[in-house]
N, C-alpha and C positions, 0 to 999 in steps of 0.2 A: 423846247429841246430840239436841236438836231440831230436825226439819227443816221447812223451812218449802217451800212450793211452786216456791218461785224456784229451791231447790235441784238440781231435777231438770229445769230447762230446760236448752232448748241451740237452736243452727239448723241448724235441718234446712232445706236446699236444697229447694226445692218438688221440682226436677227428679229429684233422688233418690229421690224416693215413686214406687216400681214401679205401673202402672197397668196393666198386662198380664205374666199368667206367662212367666217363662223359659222358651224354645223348649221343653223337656225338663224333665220335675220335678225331676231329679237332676241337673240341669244348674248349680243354682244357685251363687253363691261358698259358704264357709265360713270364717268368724273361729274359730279355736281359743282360748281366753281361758284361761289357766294361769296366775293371776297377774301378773307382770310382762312372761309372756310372750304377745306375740301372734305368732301363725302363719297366715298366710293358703294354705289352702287350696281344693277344690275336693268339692262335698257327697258325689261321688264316691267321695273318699278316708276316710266317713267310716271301714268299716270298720277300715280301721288304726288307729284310734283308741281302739277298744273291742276287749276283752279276751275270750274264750269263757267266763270266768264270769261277765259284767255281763250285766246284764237290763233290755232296751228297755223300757219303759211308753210305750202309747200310748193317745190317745181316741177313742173308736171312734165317736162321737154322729155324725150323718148332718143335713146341714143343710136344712133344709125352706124353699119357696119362700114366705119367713115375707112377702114386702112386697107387699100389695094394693093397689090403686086403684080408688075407689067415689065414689059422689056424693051430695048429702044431696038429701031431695025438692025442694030448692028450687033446686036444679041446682048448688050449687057442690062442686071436688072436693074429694077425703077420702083423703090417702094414711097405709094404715096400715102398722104394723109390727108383727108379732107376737111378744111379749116370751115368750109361754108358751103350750102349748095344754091345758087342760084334759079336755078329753074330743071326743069325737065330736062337738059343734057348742057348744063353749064355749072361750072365750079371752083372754090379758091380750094388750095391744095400746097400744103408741103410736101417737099419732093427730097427723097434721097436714093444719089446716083453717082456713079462714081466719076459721070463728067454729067451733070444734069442737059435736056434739051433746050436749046434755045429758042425763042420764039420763032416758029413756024416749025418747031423741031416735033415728032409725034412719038405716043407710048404707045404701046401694044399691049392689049388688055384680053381677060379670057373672054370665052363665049365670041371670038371673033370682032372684038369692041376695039376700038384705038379713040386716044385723047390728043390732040394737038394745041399748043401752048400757043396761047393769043396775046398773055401779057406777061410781065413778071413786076415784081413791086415784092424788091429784097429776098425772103424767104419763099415770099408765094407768088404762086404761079396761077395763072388763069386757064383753065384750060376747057375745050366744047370738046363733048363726048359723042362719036359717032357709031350707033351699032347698039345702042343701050336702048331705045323708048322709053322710058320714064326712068331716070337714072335712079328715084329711091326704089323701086320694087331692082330694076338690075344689082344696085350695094346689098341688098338685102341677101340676092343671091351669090355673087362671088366679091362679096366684101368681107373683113374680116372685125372681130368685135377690135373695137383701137383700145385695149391694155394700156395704161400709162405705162410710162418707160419704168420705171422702179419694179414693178410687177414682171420677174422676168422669164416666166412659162408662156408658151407659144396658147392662145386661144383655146381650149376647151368647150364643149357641150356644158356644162357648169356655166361656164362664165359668160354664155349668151341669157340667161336667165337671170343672175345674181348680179352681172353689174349692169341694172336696170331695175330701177324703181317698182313696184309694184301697180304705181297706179299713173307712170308714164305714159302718156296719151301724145304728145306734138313731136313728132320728128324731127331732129335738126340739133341735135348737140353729140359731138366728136370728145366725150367725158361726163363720166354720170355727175349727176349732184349727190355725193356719196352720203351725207349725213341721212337720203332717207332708203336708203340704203338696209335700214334697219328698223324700216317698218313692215309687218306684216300684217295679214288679214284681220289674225287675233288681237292684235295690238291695236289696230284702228278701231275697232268694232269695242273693247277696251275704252279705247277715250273715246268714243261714241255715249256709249255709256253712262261716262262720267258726266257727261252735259258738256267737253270741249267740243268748240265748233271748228270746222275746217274749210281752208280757202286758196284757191292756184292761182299763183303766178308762172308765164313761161321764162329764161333765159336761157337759151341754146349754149351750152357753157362750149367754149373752142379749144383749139388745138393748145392757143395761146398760153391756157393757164398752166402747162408743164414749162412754159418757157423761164427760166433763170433770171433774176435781175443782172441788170448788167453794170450798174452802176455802182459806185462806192455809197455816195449821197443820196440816200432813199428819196428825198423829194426831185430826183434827176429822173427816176422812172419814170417810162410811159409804158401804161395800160393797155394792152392790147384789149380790143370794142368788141362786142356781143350784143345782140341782139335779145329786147323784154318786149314782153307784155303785160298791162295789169288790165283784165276785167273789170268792167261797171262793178262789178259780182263782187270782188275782192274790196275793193274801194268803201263800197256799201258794208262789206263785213267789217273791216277795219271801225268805218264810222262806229256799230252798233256795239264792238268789244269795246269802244274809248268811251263809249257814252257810260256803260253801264260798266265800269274802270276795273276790265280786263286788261290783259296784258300781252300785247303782240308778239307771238314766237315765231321766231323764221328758225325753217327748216334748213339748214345750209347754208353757207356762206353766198351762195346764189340767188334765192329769196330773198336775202339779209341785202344785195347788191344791187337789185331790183326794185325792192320798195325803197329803196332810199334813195336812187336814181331817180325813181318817178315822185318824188315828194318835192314840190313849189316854192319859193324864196319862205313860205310862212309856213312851212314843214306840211301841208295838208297834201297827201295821197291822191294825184291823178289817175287816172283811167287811160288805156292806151297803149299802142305800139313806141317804140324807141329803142337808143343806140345808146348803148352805155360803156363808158372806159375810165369810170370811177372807181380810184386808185384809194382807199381808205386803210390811213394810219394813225399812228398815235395823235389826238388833237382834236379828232376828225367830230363833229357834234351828229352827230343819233337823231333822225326827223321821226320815226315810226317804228322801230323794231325794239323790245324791251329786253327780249330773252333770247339765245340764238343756241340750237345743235348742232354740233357739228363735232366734225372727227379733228385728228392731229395731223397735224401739217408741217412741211419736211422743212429743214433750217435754211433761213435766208429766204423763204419766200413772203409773195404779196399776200396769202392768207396767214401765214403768221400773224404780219404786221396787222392784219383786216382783224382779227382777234382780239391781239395786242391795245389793240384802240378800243375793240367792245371790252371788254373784261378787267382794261389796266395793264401795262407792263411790266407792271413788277408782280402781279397776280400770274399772269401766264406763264412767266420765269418759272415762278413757285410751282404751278400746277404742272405745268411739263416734267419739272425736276421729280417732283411728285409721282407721274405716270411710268416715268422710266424706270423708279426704283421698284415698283410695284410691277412691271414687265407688263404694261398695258401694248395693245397692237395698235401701231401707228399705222394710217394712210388709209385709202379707199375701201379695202376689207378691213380696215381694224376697231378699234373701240371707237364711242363716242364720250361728246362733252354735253352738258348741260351749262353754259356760260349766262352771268346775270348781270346786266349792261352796269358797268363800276358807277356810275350815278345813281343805283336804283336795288344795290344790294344790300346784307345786312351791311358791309362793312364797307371802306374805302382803298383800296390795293396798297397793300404793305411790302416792305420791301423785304426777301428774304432769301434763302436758297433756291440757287439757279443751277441749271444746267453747264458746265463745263463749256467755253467757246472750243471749236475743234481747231481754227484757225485755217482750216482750210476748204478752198471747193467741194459743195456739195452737189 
């Protein structure tokens, strides 16, 4: 089937777009998605859900205070976004300005800092930081947490805390991996417990992923690239959950993008750094991930369709339509899903009640 853009709308209720976390991480709801079955649960309950031979994948990237605010000499302002940091005072950055710099053009930063634009390539801009020393300790200081655009309160003491994983360790992603989001201490030590074992992947999620498709013809998209890792460590856990026929759960659709990046013409899990802009849609065949958490994703985008293709699209249809009527919270702070890859569930994706197309830009 070819799908085309319209295919993956739907209306989302403005009011259901979560704009502050759940009292509690693990407080959130839980959709169980098996097919034809839906189960509404409580994130709580996931351990009952998982088996003491499945093996958690999580992303362990650490989100850096990617979004500045500077002025050009001529006084007007310059808010950037930082899409990637390159080294110690070098950086790719989206830039919004009401006539942006051109190259050799400079920003004026706090603390006595300025940026001067070395390249541009479309959106983004290249720019070397002078004044900063180690530019992630200066972001840390006068950077601001980067809120996805839908989120629309200015930063908070709250939200330096909440939207950052608890057990984020690697600097370098401009957006959390939100499905884990909704782990906490009690909850790990929980499926500790249980005999689940657990295992890190890095991908530095970017700016990119708030970006819009732009096309009609979903297979017209390009994927804007991020940067993985998989550990010896991980590779080796993988092996021991498939030998003893556990079942691999990614944490987020970024785990989910990572192991399946780094898996070989005969699906086996490599070890390793790389570059990933793998675009996965309906069709798409599954090397390594069986089960995947993850939260709700906004209409017309590439994690819909990333979904769409684990779960089935006519299950996702149903399960959205599902979530709305029930007033679950869509997006970065809102509920999660438990999805069971449509090869591998009780049932096979049936077609049923969908969500309304809105027929317009979302």
């Amino acid at each position: 089937m070819t799908y085309t853009l319209a295919d993956f709308d739907y209306v989302l209720p403005p009011e259901l777009i979560a704009q502050m976390p759940a009292r509690e991480r693990s407080a959130s709801r839980l959709l169980h998605v098996d097919g034809p079955t839906l189960d509404d649960l409580r994130f709580t309950e996931l351990p009952s859900l998982l088996r003491s031979d499945d093996l958690l994948v999580f992303n362990d990237t650490r989100v850096i205070n990617a979004r500045i605010r500077g002025r050009k000499p001529s006084g007007g302002e310059v808010e950037m976004l930082v899409e990637r940091v390159g080294g110690t005072d070098t950086a790719i950055v989206q830039m919004r300005a009401s006539h942006p710099p051109r190259v050799g053009g400079v920003v004026l930063l706090p603390a006595d800092a300025r940026a001067t634009v070395e390249a541009r390539d479309g959106r983004f801009f290249s720019l070397r930081f002078e004044g900063v020393g180690d530019l992630h300790p200066w972001l840390e200081r006068h950077g601001e947490v980067p809120l996805p655009p839908y989120i629309t309160h200015a930063p908070v003491a709250e939200d330096a805390e909440r939207y950052q994983t608890v057990y984020a360790r690697v600097r370098g992603a401009v957006a959390a991996p939100t499905a884990g989001l909704h782990f906490d201490p009690p909850l790990l030590e929980a499926l500790a417990r249980h005999g689940v074992e657990r295992a890190f992947v890095t991908l530095h999620v970017g700016a990119g992923t708030f970006q819009p498709v732009q096309t009609e013809r979903v297979a017209e998209h390009r994927m804007h690239s991020e940067t993985y890792e998989i550990p010896p460590a991980t590779v080796d856990a993988v092996e021991r959950a498939r030998a003893r026929g556990g079942r691999i759960v990614a944490v987020g659709t970024t785990s989910l993008r990572a192991l399946e990046a780094a898996a070989d013409a005969s699906g086996r899990l490599q070890p390793g750094h790389g570059e990933t802009a793998l675009f996965i849609t309906p069709g798409y065949r599954f090397h390594v991930v069986d089960r995947l958490i993850t939260n709700f994703h906004l209409p017309k985008s590439t994690l819909l369709m990333l979904v769409s293709a684990f779960a089935g699209y006519d299950t996702i249809r149903r399960a959205y339509a599902h979530a709305i009527a029930l007033r679950y919270r869509f997006m970065s702070y809102g509920d999660a899903m438990l999805l069971e890859r449509e090869d591998q569930g009780r049932g096979r994706s049936v077609p049923g009640p969908a969500p309304a197309a809105s027929g317009a830009p979302t």
